[in-house]
Biopython code that builds the backbone (N, CA, C, O; Angstrom):
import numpy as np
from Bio.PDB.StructureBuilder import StructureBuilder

atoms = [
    (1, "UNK", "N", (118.596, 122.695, 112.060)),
    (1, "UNK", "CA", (117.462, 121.941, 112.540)),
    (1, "UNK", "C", (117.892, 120.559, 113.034)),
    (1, "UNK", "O", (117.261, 120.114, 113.993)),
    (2, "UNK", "N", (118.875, 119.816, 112.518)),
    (2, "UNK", "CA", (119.433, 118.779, 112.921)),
    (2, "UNK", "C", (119.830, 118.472, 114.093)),
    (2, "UNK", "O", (119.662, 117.319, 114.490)),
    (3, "UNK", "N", (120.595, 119.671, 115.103)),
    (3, "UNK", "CA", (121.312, 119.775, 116.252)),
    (3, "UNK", "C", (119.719, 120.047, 116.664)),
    (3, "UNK", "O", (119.446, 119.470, 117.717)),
    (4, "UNK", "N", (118.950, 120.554, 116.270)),
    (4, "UNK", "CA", (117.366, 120.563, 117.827)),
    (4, "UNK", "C", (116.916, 119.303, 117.592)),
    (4, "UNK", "O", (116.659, 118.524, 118.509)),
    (5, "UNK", "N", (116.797, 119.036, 116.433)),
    (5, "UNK", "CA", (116.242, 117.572, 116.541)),
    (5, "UNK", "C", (116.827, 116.563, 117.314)),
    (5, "UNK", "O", (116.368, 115.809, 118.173)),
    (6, "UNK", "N", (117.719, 116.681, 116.921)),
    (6, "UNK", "CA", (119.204, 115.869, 117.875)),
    (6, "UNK", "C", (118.780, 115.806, 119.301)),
    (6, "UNK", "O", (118.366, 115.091, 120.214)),
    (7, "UNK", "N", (119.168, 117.096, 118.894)),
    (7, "UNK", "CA", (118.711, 117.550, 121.201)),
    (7, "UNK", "C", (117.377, 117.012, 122.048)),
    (7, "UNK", "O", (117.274, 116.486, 123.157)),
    (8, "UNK", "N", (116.477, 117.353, 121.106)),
    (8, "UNK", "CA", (114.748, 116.708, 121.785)),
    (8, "UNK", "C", (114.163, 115.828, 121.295)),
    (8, "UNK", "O", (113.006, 115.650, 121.676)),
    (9, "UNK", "N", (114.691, 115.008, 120.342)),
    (9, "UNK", "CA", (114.498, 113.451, 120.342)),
    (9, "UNK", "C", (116.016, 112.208, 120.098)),
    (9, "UNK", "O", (116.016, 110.996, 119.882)),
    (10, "UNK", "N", (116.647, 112.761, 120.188)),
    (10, "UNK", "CA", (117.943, 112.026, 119.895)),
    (10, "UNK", "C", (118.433, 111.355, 118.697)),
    (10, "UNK", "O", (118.297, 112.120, 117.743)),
    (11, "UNK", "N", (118.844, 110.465, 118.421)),
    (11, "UNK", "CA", (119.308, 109.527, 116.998)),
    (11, "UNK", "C", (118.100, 109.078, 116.463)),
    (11, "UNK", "O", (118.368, 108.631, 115.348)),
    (12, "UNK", "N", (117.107, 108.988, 116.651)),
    (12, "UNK", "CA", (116.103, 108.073, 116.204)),
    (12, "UNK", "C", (114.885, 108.715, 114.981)),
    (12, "UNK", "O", (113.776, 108.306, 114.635)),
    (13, "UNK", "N", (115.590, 109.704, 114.638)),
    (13, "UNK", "CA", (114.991, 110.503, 113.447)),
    (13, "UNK", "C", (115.741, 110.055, 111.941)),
    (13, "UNK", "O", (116.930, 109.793, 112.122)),
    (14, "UNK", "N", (115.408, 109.947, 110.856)),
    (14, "UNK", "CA", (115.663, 110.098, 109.740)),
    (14, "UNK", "C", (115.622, 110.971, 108.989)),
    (14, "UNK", "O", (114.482, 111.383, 108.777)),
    (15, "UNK", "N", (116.703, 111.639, 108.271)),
    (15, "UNK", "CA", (116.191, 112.626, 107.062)),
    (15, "UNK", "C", (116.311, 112.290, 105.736)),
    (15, "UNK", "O", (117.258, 111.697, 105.221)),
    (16, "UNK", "N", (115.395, 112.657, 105.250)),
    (16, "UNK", "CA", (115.272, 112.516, 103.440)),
    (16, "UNK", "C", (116.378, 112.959, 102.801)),
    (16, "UNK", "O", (117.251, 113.743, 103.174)),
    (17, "UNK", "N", (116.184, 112.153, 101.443)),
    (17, "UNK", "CA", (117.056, 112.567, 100.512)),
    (17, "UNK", "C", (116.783, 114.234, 100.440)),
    (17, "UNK", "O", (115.725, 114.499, 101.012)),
    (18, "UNK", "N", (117.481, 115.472, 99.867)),
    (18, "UNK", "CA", (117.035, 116.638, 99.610)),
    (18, "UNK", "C", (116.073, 116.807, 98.272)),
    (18, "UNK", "O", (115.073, 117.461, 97.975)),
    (19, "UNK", "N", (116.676, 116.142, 97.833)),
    (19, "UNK", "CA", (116.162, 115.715, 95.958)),
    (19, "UNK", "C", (114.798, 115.799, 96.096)),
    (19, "UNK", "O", (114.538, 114.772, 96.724)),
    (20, "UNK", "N", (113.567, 116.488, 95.867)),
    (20, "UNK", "CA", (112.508, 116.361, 95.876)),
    (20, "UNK", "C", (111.770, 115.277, 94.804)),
    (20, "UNK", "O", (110.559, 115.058, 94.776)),
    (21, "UNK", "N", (112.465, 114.849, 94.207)),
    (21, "UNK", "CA", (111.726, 113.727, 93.380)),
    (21, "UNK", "C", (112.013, 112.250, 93.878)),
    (21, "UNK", "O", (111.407, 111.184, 93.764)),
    (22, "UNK", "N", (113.154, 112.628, 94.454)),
    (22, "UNK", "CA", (113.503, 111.910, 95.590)),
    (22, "UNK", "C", (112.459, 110.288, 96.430)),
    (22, "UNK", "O", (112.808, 109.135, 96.683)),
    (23, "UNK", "N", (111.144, 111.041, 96.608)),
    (23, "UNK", "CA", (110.147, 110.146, 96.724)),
    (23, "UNK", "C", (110.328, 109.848, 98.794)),
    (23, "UNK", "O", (109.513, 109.304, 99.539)),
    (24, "UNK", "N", (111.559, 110.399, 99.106)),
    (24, "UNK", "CA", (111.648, 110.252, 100.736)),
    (24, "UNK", "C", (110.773, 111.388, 101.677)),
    (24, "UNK", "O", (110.607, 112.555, 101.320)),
    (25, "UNK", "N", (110.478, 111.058, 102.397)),
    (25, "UNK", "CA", (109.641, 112.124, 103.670)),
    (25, "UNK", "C", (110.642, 112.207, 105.152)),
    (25, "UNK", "O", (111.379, 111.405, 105.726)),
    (26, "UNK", "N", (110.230, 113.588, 105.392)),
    (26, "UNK", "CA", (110.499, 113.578, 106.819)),
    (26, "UNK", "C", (109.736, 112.651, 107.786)),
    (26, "UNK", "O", (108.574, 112.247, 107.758)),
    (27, "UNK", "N", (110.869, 112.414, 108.753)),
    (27, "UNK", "CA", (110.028, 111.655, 110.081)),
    (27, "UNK", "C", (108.832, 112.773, 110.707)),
    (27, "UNK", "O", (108.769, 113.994, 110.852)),
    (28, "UNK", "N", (108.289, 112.054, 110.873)),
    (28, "UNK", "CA", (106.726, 112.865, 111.630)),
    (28, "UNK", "C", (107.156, 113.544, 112.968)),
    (28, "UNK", "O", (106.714, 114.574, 113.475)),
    (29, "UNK", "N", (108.230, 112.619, 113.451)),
    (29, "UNK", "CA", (108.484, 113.699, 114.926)),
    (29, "UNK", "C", (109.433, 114.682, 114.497)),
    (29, "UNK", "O", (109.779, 115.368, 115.458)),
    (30, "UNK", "N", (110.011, 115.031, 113.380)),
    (30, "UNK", "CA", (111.041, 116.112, 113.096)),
    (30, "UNK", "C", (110.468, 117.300, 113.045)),
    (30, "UNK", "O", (109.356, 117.531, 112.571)),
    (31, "UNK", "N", (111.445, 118.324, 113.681)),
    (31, "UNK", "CA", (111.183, 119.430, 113.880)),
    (31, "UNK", "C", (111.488, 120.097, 112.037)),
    (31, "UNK", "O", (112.261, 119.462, 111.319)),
    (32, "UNK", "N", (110.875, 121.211, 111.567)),
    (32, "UNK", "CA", (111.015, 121.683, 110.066)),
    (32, "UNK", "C", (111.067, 122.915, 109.791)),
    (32, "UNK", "O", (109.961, 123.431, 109.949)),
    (33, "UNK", "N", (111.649, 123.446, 109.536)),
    (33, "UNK", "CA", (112.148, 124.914, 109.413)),
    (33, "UNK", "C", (110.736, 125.564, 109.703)),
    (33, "UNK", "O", (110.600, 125.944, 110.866)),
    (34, "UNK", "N", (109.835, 125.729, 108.996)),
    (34, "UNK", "CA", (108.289, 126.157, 109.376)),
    (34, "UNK", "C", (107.648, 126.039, 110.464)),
    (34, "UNK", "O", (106.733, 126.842, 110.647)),
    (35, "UNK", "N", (107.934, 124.997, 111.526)),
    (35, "UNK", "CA", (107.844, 124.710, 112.813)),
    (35, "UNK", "C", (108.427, 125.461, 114.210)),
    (35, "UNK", "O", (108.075, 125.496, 115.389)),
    (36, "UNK", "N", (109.763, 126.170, 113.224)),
    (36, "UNK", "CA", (110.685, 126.804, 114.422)),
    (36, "UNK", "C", (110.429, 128.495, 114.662)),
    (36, "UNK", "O", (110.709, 129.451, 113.939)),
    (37, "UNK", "N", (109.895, 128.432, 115.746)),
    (37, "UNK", "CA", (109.325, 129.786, 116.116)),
    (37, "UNK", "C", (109.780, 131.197, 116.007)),
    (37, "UNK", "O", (109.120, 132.205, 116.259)),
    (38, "UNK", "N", (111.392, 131.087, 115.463)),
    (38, "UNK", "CA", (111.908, 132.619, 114.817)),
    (38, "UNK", "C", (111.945, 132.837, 113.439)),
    (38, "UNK", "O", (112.463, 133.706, 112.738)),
    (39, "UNK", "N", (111.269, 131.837, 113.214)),
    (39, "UNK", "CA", (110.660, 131.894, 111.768)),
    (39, "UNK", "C", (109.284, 132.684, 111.231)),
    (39, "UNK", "O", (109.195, 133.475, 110.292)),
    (40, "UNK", "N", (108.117, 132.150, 112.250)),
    (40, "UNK", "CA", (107.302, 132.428, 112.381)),
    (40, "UNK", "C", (106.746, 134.218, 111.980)),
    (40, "UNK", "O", (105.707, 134.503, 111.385)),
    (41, "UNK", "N", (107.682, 135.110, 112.458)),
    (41, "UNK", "CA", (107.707, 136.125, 111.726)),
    (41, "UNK", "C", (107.315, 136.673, 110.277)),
    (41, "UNK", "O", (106.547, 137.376, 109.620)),
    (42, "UNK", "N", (108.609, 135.677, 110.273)),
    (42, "UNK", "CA", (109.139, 136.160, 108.793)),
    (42, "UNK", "C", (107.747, 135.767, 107.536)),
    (42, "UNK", "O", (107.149, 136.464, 106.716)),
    (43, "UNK", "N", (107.653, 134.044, 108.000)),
    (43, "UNK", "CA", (106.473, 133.574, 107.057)),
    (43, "UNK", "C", (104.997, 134.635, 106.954)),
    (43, "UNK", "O", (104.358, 134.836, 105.922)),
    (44, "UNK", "N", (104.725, 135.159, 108.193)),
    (44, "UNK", "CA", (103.572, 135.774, 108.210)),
    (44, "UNK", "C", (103.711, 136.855, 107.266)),
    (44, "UNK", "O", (102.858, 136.934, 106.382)),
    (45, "UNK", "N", (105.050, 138.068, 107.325)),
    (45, "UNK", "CA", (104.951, 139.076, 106.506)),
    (45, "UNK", "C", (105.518, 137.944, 104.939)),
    (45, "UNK", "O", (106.282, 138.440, 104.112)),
    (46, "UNK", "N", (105.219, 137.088, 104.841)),
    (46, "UNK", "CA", (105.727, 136.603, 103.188)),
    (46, "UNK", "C", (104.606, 136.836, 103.065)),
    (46, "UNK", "O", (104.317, 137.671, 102.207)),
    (47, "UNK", "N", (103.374, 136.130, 103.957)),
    (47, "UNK", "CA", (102.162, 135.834, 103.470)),
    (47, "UNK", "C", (101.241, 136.721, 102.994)),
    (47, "UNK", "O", (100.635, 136.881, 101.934)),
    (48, "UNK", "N", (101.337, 137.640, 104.821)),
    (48, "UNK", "CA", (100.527, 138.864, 103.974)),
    (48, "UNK", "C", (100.785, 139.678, 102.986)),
    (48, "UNK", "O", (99.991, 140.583, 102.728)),
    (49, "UNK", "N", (102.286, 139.446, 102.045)),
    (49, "UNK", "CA", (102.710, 140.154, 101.252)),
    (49, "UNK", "C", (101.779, 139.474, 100.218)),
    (49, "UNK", "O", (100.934, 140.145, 99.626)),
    (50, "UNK", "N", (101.920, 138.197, 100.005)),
    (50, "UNK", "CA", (101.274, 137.628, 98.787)),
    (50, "UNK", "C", (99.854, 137.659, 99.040)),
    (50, "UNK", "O", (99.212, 137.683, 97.989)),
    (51, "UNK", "N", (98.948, 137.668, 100.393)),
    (51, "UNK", "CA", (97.787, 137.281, 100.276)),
    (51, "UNK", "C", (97.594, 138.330, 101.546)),
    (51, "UNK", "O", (97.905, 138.127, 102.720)),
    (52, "UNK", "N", (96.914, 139.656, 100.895)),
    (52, "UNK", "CA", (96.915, 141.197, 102.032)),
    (52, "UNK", "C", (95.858, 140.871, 102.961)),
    (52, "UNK", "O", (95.921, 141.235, 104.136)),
    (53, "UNK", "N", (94.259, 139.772, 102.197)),
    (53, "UNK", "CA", (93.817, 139.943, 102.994)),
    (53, "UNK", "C", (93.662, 138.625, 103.986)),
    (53, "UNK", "O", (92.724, 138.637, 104.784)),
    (54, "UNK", "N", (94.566, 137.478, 103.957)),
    (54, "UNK", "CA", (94.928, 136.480, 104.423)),
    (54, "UNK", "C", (93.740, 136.648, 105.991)),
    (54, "UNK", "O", (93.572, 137.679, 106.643)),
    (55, "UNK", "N", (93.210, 135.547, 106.188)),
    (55, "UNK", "CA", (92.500, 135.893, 107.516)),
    (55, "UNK", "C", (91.577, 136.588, 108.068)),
    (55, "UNK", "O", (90.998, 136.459, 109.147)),
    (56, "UNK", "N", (91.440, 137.702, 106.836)),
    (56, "UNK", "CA", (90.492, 138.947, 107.656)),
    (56, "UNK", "C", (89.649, 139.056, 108.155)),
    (56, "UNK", "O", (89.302, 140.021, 108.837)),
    (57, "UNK", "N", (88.684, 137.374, 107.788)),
    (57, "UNK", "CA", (87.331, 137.034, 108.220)),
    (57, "UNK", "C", (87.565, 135.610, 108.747)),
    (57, "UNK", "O", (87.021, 134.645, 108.210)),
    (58, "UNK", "N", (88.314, 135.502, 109.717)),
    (58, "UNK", "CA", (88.376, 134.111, 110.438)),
    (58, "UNK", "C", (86.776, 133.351, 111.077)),
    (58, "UNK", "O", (85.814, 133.957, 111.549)),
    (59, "UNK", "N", (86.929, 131.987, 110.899)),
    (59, "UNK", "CA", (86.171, 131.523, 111.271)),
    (59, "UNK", "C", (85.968, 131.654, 112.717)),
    (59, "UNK", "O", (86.875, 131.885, 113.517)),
    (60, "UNK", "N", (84.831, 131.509, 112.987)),
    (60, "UNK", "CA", (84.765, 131.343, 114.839)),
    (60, "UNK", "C", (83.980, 130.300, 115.388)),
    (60, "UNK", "O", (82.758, 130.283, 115.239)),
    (61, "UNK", "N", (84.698, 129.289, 116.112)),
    (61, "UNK", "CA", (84.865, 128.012, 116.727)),
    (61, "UNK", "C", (84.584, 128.037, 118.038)),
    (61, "UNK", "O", (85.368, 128.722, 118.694)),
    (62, "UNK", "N", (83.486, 127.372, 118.793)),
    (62, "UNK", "CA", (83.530, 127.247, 119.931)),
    (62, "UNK", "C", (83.922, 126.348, 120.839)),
    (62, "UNK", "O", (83.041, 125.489, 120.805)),
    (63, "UNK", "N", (85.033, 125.915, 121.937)),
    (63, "UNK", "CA", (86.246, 125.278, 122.252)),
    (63, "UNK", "C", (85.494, 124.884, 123.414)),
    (63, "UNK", "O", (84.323, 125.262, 123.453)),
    (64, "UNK", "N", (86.123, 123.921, 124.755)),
    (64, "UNK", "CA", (85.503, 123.996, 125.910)),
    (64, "UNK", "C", (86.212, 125.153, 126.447)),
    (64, "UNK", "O", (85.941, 125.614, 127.555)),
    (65, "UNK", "N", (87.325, 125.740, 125.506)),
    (65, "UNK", "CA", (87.815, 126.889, 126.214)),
    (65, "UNK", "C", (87.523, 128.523, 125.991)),
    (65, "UNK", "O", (88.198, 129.502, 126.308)),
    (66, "UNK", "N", (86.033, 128.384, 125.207)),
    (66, "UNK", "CA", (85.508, 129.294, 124.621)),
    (66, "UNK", "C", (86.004, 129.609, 123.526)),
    (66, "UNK", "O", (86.836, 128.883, 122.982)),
    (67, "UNK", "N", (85.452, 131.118, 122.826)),
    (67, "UNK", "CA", (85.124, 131.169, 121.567)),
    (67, "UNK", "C", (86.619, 131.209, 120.661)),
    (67, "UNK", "O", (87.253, 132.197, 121.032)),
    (68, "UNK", "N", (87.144, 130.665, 119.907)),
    (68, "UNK", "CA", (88.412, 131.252, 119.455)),
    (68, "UNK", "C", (88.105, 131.552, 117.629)),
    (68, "UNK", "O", (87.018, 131.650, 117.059)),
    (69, "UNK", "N", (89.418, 131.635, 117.086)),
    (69, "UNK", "CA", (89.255, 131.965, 115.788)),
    (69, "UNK", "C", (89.987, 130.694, 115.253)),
    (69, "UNK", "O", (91.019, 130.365, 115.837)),
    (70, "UNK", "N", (89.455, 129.788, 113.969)),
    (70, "UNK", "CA", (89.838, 129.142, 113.212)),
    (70, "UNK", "C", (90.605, 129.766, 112.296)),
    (70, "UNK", "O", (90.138, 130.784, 111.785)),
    (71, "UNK", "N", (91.772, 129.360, 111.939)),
    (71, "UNK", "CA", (92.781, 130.455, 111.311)),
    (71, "UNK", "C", (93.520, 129.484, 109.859)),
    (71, "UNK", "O", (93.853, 128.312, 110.033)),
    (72, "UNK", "N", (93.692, 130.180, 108.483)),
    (72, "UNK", "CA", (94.331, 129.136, 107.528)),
    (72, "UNK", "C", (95.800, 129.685, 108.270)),
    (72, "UNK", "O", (95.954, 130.665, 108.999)),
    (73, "UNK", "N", (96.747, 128.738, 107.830)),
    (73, "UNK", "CA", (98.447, 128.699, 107.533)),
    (73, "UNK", "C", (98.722, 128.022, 107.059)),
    (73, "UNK", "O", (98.425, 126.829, 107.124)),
    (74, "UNK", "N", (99.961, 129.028, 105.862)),
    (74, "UNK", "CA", (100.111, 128.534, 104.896)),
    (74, "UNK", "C", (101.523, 127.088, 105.325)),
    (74, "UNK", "O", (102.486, 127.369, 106.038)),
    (75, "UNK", "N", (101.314, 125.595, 104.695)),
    (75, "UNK", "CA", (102.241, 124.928, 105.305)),
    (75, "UNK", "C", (102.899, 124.420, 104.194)),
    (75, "UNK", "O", (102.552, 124.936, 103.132)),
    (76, "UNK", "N", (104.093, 123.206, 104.106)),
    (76, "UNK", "CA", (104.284, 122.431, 102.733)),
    (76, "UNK", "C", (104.105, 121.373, 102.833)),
    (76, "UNK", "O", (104.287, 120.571, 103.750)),
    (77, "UNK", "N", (103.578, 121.278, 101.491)),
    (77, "UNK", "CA", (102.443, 120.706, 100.687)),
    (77, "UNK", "C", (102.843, 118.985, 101.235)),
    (77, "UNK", "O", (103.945, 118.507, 100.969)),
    (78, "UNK", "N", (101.840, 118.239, 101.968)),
    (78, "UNK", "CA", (102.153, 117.049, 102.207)),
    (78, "UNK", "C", (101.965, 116.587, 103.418)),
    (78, "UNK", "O", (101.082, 115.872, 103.892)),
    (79, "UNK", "N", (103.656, 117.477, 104.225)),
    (79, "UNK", "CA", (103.928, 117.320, 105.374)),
    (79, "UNK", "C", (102.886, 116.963, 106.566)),
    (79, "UNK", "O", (103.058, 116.205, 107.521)),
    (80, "UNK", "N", (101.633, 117.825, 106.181)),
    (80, "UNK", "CA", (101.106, 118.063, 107.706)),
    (80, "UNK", "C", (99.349, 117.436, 107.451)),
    (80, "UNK", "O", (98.431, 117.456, 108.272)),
    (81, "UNK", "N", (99.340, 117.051, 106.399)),
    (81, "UNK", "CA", (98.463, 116.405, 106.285)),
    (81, "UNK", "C", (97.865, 115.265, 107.178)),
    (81, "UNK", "O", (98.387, 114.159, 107.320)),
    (82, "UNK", "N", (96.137, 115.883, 108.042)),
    (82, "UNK", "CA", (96.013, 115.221, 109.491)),
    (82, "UNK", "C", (96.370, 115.783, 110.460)),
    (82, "UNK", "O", (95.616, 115.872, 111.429)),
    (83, "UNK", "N", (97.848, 116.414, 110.465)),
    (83, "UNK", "CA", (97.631, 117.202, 112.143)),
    (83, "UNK", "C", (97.200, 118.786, 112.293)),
    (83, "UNK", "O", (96.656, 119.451, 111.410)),
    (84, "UNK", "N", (97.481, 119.135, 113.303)),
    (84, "UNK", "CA", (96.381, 120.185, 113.946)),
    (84, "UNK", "C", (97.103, 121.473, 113.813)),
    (84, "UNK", "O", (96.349, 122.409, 113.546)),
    (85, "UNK", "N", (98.084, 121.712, 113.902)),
    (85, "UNK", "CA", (99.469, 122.466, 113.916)),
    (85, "UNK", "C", (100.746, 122.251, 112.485)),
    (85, "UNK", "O", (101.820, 122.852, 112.521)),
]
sb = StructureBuilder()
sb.init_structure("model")
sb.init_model(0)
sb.init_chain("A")
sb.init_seg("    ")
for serial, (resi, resn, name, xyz) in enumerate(atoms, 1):
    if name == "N":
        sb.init_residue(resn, " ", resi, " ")
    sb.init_atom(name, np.array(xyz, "f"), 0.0, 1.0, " ", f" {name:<3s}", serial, name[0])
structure = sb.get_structure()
């Protein structure tokens, strides 16, 4: 993740200690393993493994781009608190 981060925002990122008690955060523009789209797979069959009926009754939201589905995903705990994605 370091070398993409690298690549599409350059030096100007920080990373945390690993230590989770640590008390450090990722930079907000860093890309995060959960973010990277050949991942994306994999998390979904974790999910529906743990939670079969994850989604089954999505909400429905009306957009200026018409009707879509409001959807949970599962994220870690913190990180994304406020954004949309």
């Amino acid at each position: 993740m370091k070398k993409w981060n690298r690549y599409f925002v350059g030096d100007a990122l920080t990373y945390p200690n690993p230590d989770p008690d640590s008390g450090e955060v990722y930079d907000l523009r860093a890309l995060r393993y959960t973010d990277w789209s050949p991942n994306a797979l994999y998390l979904e069959r974790w999910t529906l493994a743990q939670f079969p009926d994850w989604n089954a009754n999505p909400r429905s939201v009306v957009t200026n781009a018409g009707l879509m589905d409001a959807i949970e995903v599962l994220k870690p705990s913190g990180h994304y608190k406020g954004r949309a994605i």
